[in-house]
C-alpha positions as CSV (number, residue, x, y, z in Angstrom):
1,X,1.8,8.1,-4.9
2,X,3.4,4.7,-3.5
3,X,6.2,6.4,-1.5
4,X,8.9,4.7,-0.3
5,X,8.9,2.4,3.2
6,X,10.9,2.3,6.0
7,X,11.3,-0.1,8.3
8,X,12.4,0.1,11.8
9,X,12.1,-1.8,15.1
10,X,10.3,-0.4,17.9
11,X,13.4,0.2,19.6
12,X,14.6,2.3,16.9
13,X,11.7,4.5,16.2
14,X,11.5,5.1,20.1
15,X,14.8,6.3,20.0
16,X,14.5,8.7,17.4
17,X,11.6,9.6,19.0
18,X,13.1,10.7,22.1
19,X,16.4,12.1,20.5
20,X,14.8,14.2,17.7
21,X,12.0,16.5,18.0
22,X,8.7,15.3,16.9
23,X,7.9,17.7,14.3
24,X,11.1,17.3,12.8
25,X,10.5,13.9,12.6
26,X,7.2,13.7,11.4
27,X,8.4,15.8,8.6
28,X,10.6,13.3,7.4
29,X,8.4,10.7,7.2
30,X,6.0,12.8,5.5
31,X,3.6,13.2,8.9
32,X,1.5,15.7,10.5
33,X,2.5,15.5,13.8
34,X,-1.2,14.5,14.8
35,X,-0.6,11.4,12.3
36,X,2.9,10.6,13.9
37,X,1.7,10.5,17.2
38,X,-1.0,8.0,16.2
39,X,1.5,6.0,14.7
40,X,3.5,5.7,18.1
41,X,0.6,5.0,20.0
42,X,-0.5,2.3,17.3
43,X,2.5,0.4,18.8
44,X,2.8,1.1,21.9
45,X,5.7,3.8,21.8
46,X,5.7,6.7,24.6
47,X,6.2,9.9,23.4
48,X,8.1,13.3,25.2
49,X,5.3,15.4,26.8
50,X,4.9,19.0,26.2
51,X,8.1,20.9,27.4
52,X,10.5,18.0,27.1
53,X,12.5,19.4,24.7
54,X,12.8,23.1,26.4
55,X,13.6,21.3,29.7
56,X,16.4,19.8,28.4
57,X,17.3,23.0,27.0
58,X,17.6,24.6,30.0
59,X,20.2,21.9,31.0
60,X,17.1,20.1,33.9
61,X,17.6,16.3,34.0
62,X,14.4,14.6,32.2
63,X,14.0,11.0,32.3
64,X,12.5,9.3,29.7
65,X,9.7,6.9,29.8
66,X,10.7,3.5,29.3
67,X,9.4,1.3,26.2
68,X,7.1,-1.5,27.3
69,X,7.0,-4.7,26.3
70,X,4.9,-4.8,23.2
71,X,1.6,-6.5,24.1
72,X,1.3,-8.2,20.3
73,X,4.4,-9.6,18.3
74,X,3.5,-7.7,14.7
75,X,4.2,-4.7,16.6
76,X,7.9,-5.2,17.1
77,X,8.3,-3.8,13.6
78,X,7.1,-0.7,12.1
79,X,6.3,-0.1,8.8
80,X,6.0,3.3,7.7
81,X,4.8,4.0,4.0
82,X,5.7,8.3,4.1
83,X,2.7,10.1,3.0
84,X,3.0,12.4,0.5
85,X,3.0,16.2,1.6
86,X,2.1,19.4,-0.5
87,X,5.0,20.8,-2.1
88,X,5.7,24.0,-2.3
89,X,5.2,24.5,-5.6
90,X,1.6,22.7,-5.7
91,X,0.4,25.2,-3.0
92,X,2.3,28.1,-5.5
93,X,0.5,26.7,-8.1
94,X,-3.5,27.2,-6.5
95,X,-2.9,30.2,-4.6
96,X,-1.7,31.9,-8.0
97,X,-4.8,31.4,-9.6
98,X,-7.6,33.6,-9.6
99,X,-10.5,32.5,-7.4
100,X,-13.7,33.3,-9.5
101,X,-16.5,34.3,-7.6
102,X,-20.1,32.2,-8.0
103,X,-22.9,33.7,-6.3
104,X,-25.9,31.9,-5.3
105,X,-29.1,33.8,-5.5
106,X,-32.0,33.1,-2.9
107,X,-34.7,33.0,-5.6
108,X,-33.0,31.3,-8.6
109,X,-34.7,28.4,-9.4
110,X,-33.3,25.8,-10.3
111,X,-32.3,25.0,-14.0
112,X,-29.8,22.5,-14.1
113,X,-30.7,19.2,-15.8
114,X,-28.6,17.0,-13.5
115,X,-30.2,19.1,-11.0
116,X,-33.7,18.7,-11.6
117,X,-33.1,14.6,-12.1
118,X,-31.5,14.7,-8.7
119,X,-33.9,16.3,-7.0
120,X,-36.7,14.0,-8.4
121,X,-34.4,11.0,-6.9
122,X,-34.6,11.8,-2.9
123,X,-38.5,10.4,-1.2
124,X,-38.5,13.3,1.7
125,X,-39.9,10.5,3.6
126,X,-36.9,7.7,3.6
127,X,-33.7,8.5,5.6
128,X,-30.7,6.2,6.7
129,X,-29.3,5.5,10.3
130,X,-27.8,9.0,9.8
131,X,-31.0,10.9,9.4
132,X,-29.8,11.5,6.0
133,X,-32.4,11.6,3.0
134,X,-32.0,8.3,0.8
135,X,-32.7,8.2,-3.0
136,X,-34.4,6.0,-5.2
137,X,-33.1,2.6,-4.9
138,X,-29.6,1.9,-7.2
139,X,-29.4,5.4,-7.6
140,X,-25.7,7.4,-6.9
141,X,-26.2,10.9,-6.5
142,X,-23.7,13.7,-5.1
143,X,-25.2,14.6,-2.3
144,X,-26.0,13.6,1.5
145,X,-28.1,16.0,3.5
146,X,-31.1,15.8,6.0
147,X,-34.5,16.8,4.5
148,X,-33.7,20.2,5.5
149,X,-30.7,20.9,4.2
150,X,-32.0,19.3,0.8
151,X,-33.0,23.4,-0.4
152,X,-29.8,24.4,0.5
153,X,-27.6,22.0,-1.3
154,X,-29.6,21.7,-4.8
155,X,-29.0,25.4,-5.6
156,X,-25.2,24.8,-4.4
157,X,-25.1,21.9,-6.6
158,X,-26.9,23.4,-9.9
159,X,-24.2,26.4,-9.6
160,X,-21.5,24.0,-9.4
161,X,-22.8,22.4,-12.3
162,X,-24.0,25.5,-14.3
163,X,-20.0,27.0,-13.5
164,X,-18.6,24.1,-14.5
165,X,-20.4,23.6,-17.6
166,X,-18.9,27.5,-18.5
167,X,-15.5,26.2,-17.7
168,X,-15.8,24.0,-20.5
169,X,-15.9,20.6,-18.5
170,X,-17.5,17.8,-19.1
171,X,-20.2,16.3,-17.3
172,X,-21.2,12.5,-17.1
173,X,-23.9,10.9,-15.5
174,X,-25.4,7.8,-17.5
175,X,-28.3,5.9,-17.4
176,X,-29.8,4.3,-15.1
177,X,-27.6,6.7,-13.1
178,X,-26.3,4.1,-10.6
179,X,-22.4,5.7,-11.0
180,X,-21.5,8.5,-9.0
181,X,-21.6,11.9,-11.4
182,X,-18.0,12.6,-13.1
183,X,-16.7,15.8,-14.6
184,X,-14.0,15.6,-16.7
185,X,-10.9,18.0,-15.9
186,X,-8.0,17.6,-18.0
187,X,-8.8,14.2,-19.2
188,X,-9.7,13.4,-15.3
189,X,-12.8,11.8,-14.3
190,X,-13.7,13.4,-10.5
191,X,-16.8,13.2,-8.7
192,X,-17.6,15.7,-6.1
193,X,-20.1,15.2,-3.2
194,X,-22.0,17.7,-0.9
195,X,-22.5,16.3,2.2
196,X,-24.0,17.5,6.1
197,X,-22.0,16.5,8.8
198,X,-23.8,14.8,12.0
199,X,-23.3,14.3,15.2
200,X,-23.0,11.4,17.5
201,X,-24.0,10.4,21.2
202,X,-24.1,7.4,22.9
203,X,-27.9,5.3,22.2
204,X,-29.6,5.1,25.8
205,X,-31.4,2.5,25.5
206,X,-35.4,3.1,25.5
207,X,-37.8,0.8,27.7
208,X,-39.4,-0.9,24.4
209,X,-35.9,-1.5,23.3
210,X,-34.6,-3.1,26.5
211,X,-37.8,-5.3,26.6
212,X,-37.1,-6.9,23.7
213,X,-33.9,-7.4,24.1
214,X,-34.9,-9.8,26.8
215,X,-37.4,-11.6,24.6
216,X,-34.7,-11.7,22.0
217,X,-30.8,-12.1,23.3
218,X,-29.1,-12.1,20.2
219,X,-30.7,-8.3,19.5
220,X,-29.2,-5.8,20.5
221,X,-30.4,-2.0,19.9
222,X,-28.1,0.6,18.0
223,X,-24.7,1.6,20.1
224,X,-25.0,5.4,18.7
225,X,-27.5,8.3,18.0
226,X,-26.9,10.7,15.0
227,X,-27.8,13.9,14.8
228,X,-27.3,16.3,11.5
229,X,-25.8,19.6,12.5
230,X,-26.3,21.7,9.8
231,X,-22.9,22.1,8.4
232,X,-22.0,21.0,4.8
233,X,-19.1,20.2,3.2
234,X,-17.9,19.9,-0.2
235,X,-15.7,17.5,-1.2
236,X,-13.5,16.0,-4.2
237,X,-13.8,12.9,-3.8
238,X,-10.6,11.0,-3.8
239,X,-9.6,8.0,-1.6
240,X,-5.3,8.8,-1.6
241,X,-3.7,11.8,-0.2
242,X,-2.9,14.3,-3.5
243,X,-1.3,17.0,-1.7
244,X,-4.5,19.3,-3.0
245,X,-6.7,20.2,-1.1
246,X,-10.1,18.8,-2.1
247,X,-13.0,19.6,1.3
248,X,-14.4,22.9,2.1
249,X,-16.5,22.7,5.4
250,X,-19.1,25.7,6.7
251,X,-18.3,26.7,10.1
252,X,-19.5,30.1,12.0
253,X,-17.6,32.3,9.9
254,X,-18.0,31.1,7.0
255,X,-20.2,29.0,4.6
256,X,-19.3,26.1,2.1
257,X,-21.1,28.7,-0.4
258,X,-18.2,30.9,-0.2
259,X,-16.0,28.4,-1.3
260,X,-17.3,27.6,-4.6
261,X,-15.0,29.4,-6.5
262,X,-12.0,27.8,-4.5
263,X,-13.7,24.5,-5.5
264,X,-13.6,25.0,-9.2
265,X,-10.1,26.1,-9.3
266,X,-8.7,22.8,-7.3
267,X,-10.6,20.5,-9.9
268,X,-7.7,21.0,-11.8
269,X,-5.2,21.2,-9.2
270,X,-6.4,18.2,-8.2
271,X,-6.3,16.6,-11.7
272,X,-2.5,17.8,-12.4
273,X,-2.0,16.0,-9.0
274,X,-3.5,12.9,-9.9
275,X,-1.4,12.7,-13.4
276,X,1.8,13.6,-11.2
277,X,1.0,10.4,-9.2
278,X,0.2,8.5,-11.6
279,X,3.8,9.1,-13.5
280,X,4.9,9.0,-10.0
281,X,3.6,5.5,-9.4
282,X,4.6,4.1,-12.8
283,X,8.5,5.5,-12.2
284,X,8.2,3.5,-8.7
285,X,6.5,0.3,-10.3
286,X,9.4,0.2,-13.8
287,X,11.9,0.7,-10.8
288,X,10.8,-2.2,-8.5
289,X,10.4,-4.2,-11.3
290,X,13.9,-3.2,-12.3
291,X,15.3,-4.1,-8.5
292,X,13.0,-7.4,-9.0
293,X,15.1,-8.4,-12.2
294,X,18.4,-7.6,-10.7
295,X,17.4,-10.2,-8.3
296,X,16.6,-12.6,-9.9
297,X,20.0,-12.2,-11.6
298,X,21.9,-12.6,-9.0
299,X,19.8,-15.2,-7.4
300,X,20.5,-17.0,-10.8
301,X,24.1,-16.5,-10.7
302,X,24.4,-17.6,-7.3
303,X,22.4,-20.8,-8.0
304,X,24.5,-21.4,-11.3
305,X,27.7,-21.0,-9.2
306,X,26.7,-23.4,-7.1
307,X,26.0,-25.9,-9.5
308,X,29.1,-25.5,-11.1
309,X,31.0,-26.0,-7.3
310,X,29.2,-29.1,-6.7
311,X,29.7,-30.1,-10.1
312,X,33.6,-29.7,-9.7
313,X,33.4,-31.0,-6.3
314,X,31.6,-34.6,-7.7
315,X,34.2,-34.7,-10.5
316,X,37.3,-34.6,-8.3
317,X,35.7,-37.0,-6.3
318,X,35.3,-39.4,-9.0
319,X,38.8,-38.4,-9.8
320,X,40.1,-39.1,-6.4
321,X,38.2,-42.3,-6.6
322,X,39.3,-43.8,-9.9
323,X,43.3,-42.8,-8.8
324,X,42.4,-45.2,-5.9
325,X,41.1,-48.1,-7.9
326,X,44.1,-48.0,-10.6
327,X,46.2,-48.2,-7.6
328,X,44.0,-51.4,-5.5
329,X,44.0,-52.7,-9.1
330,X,48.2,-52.0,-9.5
331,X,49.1,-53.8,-6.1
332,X,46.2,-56.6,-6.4
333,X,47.9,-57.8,-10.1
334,X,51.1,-58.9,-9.1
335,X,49.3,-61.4,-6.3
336,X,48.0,-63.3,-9.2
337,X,51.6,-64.1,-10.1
338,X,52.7,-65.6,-7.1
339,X,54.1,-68.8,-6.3
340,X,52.1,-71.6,-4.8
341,X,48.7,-69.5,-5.9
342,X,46.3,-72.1,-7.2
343,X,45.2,-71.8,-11.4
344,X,41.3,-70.9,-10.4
345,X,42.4,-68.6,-7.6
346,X,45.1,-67.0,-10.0
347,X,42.2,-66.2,-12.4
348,X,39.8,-64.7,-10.3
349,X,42.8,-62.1,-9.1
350,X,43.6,-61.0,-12.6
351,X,39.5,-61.1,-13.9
352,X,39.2,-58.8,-10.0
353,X,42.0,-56.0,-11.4
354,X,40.5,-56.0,-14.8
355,X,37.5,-55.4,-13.7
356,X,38.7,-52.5,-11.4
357,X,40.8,-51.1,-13.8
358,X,37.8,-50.9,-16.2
359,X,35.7,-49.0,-13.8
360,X,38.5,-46.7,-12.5
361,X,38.3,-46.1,-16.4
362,X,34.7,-45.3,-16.3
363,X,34.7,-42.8,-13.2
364,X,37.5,-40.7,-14.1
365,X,36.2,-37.7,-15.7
366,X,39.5,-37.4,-17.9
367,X,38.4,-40.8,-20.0
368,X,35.6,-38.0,-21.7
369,X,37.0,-34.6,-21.4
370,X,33.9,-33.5,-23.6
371,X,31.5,-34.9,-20.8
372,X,33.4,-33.8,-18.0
373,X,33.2,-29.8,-19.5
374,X,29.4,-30.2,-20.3
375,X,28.8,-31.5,-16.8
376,X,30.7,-28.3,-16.2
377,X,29.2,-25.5,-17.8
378,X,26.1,-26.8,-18.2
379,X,22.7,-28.0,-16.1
380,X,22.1,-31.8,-16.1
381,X,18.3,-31.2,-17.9
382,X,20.2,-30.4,-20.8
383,X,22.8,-32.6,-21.4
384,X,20.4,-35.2,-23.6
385,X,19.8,-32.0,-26.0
């Protein structure tokens, strides 16, 4: 789901950091504490080493490291989007259910459609950088081993598909197959993948390949080696944390064909989760775009405020203007009547008040009452309507 953001300064976050346990913390951002830590480093924050908080327990005096200048300006602020954890009632919710058991004979063959089309899609003979088989050109397929692990993972993935089937889900894969494989659980498309994780070591550069990179500067031979280890891993595939869990890796102990059954029954988990987030996301979404209206209320009240304050303030002006004319005109009429004032000179006085008089008459917002309110109450675009 889009959970909320915070926002904080650097100095802020550093001083929760160092005034609030870190677990405690990464909980309520929504964090493991391996993901919180990453965070701090990300920009630049010191964190309490192991102990801190039992030290000051005990009553010792612990400095604390002191926050460095950040290196880059963008990391003065932190931005923290909380993932979303797995509620209790999610992890109720899969537990609860009955893990059916699918077992994977040596000597079945396989039987699967999908399954016999997949396997017709590796070449034994091309893999990627990984050392992983490729198939056919365009094609998508659901699983990434090595040529040896290839026997292995067919049978894992025709019982997958065989169980699947008897669960009543449905199974897409169209023509010319060049989209991943999708089952369909609870109206959910989800594509699963079986995978082999590798291994990686620093390239050491052989003698062929540091000859040519004289002849040719601009190449320069791979920075890594990859190695498959064995170990596959099943996985719903889904790019945004659910909450479910959706990988099963094999390890000493156990193998990713004892988790089969555990896979089936978080198909639907998974698919509950994905329609909870989905809700989830369309709540957030009406209610930003709620917030987003508000806004643009008030920023429209605000800007219609305005107009009507300088609106007001242009009348009064014109007000305080016109008042000044009638009076220039009021003490510049009674000149013209003076003794000894030459005829022309007596006529341009009186045509000079008339004329003032008229325009104090046509700036005074009080000569049109009904213009002076429309300038008022409403924007000058719409005063020719």
């Amino acid at each position: 789901m889009f959970a909320p953001k915070s926002t904080l300064t650097r100095e802020e976050l550093y001083e929760k950091v160092w005034s609030t346990p870190m677990q405690k913390l990464a909980v309520e951002f929504g964090f493991s504490d391996v993901g919180f830590a990453k965070l701090c480093r990300r920009h630049q924050i010191p964190v309490p080493a192991r102990g801190y908080r039992a030290r000051l327990q005990a009553g010792q005096s612990v400095g604390r490291t002191p926050l460095p200048s950040a290196t880059q300006a963008s990391l003065g602020t932190v931005e923290i989007y909380a993932h979303e954890r797995q509620l209790p009632e999610q992890r109720t919710e899969t537990e609860a259910q009955e893990i059916p058991t699918i077992v994977l004979a040596e000597d079945r063959p396989l039987s699967h459609p999908i399954t016999l089309r997949i396997e017709k899609c590796f070449s034994r003979s091309r893999k990627g950088d990984r050392g992983m088989l490729l198939a056919r050109p365009g094609m998508a397929v659901p699983i990434q081993v090595s040529a040896e692990r290839l026997p292995r993972a067919l049978p894992i993935c025709d019982a997958l598909l065989a169980a699947l089937e008897q669960a009543k889900y449905q199974l897409t894969w169209p023509r010319p197959y060049n989209v991943p494989l999708k089952v369909t659980v609870l109206e959910e498309p989800l594509a699963f993948l079986i995978s082999e994780a590798v291994e990686r070591k620093e390239h050491k550069p052989t003698s062929s390949e540091i000859s040519r990179q004289k002849r040719e500067p601009w190449w320069h031979p791979p920075r890594w080696d990859y190695q498959p280890t064995g170990r596959l891993k099943l996985t719903i595939e889904w790019s945004e944390h659910l909450g479910v869990r959706r990988s099963w890796s094999g390890g000493k102990k156990r193998r990713v064909e004892d988790f089969l059954g555990h896979f089936l029954v978080s198909l639907a988990a998974v698919a509950k989760a994905l329609k909870r987030q989905r809700e989830q996301r369309a709540e957030w979404e009406r209610k930003w775009a709620e917030e987003r209206k508000r806004e643009a209320e008030r920023a429209a009240r605000r800007a219609e405020y305005e107009r009507r304050a300088k609106a007001v303030e242009s009348l009064a002006r014109f007000w305080d203007q016109s008042k000044s004319f009638r009076a220039f005109a009021e003490k510049l009429s009674p000149e013209a009547e003076r003794a000894g004032v030459p005829e022309e000179q007596r006529q341009d006085i009186r045509a000079m008040a008339e004329w003032v008089m008229r325009h104090a008459g046509f700036i005074d917002p009080f000569t049109d009452l009904t213009r002076m309110i429309r300038q008022f109450k409403d924007p000058p675009w719409s005063y020719g309507s």
